[in-house]
N, C-alpha and C positions, 0 to 999 in steps of 0.2 A: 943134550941141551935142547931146548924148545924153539922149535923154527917160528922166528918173527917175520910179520907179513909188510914187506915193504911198503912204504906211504903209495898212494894214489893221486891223483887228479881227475877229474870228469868234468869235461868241456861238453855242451851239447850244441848239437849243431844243427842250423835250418837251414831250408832254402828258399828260392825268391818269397818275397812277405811282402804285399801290397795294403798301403793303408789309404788310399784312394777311392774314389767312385765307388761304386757300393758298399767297402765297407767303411769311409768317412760317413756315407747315409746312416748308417746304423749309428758309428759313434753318435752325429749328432740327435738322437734320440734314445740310447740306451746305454745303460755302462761298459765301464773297456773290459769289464770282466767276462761282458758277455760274449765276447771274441773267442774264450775257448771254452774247452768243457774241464770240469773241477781236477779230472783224473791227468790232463794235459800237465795242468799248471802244477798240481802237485809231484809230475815225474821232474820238471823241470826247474823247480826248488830243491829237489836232489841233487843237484849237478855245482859244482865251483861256480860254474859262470855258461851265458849263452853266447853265440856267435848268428848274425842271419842276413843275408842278404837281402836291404832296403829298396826293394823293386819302385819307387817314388819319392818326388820330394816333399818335406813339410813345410808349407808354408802360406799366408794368404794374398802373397805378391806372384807378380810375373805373367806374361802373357804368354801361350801356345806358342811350343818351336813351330815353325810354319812346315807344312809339305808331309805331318806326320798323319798317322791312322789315330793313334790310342795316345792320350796324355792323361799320365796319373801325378795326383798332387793331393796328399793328405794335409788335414789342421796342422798347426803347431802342436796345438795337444794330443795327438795320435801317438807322437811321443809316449804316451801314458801306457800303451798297447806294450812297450818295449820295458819300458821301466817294471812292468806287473810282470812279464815271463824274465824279468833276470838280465837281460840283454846288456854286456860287459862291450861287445864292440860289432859293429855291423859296418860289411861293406858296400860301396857305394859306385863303383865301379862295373854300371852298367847302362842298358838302353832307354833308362826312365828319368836318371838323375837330374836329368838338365830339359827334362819334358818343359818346364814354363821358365827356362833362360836362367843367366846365371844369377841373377838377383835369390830366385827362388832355390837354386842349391846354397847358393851363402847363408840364405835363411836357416836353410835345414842342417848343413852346418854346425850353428850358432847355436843352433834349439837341441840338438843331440849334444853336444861337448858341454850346454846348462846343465843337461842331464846325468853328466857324468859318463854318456855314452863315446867308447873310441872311436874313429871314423880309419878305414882304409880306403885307396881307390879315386879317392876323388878332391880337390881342395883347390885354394884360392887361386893357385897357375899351379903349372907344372910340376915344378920341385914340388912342391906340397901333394897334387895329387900323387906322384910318386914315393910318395914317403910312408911306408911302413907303420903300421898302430901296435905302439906294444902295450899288452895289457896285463895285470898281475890276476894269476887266476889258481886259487891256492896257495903253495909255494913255489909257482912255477910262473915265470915270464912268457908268454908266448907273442909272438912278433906276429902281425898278417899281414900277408901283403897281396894287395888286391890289385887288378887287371880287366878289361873287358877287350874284345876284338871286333867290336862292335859299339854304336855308331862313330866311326870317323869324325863328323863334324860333334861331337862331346866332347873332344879331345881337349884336354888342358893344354893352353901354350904359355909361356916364358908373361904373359901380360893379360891372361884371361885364365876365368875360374873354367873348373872342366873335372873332366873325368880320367884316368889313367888310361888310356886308350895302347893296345899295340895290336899290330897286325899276324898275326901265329899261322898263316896258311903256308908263308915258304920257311919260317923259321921263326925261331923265340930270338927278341931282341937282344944285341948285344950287351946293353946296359941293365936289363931283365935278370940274365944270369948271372949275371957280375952280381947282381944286388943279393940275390938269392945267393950263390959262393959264400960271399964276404958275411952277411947275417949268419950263414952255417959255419962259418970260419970263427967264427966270434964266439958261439959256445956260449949264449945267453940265453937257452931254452929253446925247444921247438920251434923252429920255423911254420907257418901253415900259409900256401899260397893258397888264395880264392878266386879263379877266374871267373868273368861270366865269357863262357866259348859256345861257340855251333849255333845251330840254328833251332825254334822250338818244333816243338813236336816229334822227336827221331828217337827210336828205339833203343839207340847206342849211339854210341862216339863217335862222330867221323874219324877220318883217318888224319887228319892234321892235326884233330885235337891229341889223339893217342900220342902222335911224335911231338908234340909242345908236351905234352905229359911225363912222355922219357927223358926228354932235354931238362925240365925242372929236377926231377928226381935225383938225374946225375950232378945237379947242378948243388945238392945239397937239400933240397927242401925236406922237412919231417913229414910231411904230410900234403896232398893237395885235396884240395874239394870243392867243385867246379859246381855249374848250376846256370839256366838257360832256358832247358828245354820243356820246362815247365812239366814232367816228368821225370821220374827217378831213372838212373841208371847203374850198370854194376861196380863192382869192386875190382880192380888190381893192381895188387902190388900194394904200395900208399896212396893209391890216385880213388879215389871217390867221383867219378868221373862225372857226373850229376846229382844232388840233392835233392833235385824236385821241387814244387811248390809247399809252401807252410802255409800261406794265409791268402785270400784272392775273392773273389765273384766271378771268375771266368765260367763261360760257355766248358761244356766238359765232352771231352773227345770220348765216344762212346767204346773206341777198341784200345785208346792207350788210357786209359782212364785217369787222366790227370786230375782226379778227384779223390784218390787214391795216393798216398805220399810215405815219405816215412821221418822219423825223426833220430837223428844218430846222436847216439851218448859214444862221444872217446873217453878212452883212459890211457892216461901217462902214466908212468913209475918217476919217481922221484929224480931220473935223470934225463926224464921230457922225455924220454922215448916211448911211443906209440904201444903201448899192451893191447888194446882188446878195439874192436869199433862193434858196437851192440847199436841197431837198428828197430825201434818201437813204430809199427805201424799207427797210421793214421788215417782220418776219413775228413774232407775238407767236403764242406755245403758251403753256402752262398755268406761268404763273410762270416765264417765259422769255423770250427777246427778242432777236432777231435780225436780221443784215440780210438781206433779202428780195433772190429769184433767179428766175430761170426765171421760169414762168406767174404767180409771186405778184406780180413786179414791174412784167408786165408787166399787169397786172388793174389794181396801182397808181395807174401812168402814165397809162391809159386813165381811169380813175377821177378822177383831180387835173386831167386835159388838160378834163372833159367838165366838171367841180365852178369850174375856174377861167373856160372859157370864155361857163359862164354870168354871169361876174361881168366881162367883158370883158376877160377877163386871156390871156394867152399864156402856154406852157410852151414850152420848147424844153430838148430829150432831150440831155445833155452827159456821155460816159462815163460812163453809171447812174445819173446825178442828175440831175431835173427841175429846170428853173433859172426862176425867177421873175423879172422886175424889179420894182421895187418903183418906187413913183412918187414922185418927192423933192419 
């Protein structure tokens, strides 16, 4: 008899995406399309659905948290950046959300969920920012559930808007793994947690993030895929331990070359579990985003091959895309 190829899914996955400061300058004088390049947009209309971490809030209210460095705050319509590459649910659980107060994250809020966009990581108080985004992506549910360990005063409390905040240096939260458990318990499709952990610029994982990473895993989650460091980092195990930047105007580190990024297509099999993680490099300029070629991709490869090998993991080179397996 003729072997049939089970269904699939392709989620594709980013990392920090800033719609702010130089590249809200750009929106406001040129179209959103011009944010990537055509061959971007058309890998990523391949995929069921996208996922990306919202490094900014959208909005044209709120004043500057006080005592910060950098405050990113895109239009309402930057939106439109998200809605053009596919964007099914982004999290929000991290050091920018609440850059112009919480006026300005209820905004953005409001302006993502018009859009039909899910939100994890961050919400009206507490319970809400702890509340899990389930989104239908193919015929698969997939749950996210977003976290940052960073900044403390973001933190959603019981009567203020905020961010999912926990602290992961002596341990994952009680109520973290429980949540994670009982979602894995439940049998409603992949789990996928999205931290933002560590600090930027670092070539690998600290070591707290690695033991919050085995604590999730054991704790049930399908997948984790972290992001931070404004830099990619390797693979093991289920843990995607950084994603790296997708979209930005940052200054670019000349030896970690955070202008340099990749962009992960997952595949599920029809019962959520995790088949393949395939990695398409990319080349980021000033409020721009592109797929990577020549010397850039090949810096990449060399890059994810040395970043995974540390972590015991294999790449192997498949038509321009780095192919991960992922351990079910």
């Amino acid at each position: 008899m003729p072997q049939t190829t089970r269904p699939t899914t392709t989620l594709a996955l980013a990392g920090d995406t800033m719609l702010g400061r130089g590249v809200a300058e750009h929106l406001a004088s040129d179209p959103v399309r011009t944010l990537f390049g055509e061959e971007l947009l058309e890998l990523v209309s391949s995929a069921d659905g996208m996922l990306l971490n919202l490094e900014c809030c959208l909005s044209e209210r709120g004043e500057p948290w006080p005592d910060r460095v950098f405050h990113f705050r895109g239009p309402s319509s930057a939106v439109d950046a998200l809605t053009l590459l596919g964007v099914r649910c982004v999290t929000l659980a991290n050091n920018h959300a609440l850059d112009f107060g919480p006026q300005a994250l209820l905004d953005t809020l409001s302006t993502l969920r018009a859009a039909g966009i899910a939100v994890a990581g961050a919400g009206e108080d507490q319970a809400a920012a702890r509340t899990p985004a389930r989104l239908r992506v193919g015929p698969l549910t997939v749950t996210v559930v977003s976290v940052t360990d960073h900044p403390a005063e973001y933190a959603a409390t019981p009567d203020r808007p905020g961010v999912a905040h926990v602290d992961l240096h002596d341990a994952v939260p009680a109520w973290l793994t429980a949540q994670v458990t009982e979602l894995a318990a439940a049998g409603a499709g992949p789990v996928l947690v999205s931290p933002h952990w560590g600090p930027n610029l670092t070539r690998e994982p600290p070591a707290y993030v690695r033991r919050a990473a085995a604590t999730l895993v054991a704790a049930g989650a399908t997948l984790i895929a972290g992001h931070s460091a404004h830099v990619f980092h390797g693979v093991g195990g289920r843990v995607l331990f950084d994603l790296g930047d997708f979209l930005d105007d940052y200054a670019v580190h000349p030896g970690l070359r955070n202008d340099l990024g990749l962009l992960w297509l997952l595949t599920f099999d029809d019962a959520g579990l995790p088949r393949s993680a395939e990695a398409v490099p990319l080349r980021l300029t000033f409020s721009r985003t592109t797929l990577a070629h020549g010397e850039d991709a090949g810096w990449i490869s060399q890059r994810l091959r040395a970043a995974c090998r540390a972590l015991g993991t294999d790449v192997t080179d498949r038509d321009g895309r780095l192919r991960v397996e992922l351990e079910r």
